[in-house]
C-alpha positions in Angstrom: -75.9 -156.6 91.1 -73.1 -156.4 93.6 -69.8 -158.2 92.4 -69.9 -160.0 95.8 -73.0 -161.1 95.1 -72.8 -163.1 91.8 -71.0 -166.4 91.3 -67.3 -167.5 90.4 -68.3 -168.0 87.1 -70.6 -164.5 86.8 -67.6 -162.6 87.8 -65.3 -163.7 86.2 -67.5 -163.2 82.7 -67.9 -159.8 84.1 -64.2 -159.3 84.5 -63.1 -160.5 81.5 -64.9 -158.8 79.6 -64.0 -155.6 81.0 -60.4 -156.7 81.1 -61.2 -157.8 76.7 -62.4 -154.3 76.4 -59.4 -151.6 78.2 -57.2 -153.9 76.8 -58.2 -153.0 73.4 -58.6 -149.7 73.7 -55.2 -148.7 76.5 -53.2 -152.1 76.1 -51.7 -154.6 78.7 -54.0 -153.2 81.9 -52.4 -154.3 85.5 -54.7 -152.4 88.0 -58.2 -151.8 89.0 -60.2 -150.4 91.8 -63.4 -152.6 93.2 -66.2 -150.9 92.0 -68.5 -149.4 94.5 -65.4 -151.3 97.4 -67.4 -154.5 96.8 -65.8 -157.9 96.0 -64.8 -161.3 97.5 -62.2 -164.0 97.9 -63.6 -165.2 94.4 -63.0 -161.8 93.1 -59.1 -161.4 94.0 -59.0 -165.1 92.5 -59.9 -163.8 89.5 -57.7 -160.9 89.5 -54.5 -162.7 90.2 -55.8 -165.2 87.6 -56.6 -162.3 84.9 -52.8 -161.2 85.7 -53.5 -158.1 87.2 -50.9 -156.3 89.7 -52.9 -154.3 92.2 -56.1 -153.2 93.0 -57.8 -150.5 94.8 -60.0 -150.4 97.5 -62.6 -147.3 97.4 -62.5 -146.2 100.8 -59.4 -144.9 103.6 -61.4 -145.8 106.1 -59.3 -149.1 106.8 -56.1 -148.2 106.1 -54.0 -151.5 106.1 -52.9 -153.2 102.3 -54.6 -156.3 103.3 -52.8 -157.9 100.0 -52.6 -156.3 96.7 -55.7 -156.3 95.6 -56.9 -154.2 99.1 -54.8 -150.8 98.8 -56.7 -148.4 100.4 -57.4 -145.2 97.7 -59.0 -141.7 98.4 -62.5 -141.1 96.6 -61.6 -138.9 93.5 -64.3 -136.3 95.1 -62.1 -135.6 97.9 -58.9 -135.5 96.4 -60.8 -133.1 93.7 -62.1 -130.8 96.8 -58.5 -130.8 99.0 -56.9 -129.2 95.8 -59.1 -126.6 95.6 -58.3 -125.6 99.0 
């Protein structure tokens, strides 16, 4: 399901547990990137709740840092192709 799609309380279980689980494996984790671009108002919530610093969006097509959870990023894909060039 879309993480837009699913409740407060849905994404934030989904979240946390993601968050339980880096964090385990990497340490303190203060950044993420919105799977598939998709989230909500609930969402950054949750983010600023969860303390994390800045988050990615997964396109360049708007190009404005709404806040810091919207940075724009570059699709690894493309960054992969330019340095073959």
């Amino acid at each position: 399901a879309q993480m837009s799609k699913l409740s407060y309380k849905d994404q934030y279980s989904q979240y946390k547990k993601n968050l339980d689980h880096l964090s385990s494996v990497v340490g303190e984790v203060v950044c993420m990137s919105h799977p598939c671009g998709d989230y909500n108002n609930d969402t950054l919530t949750i983010l600023d709740d969860m303390g994390i610093r800045i988050g990615f969006r997964s396109s360049l097509s708007e190009k404005t840092i709404k806040g810091k959870f919207e940075v724009p990023r570059d699709d690894h894909a493309n960054v992969y192709k330019a340095m073959k060039i």
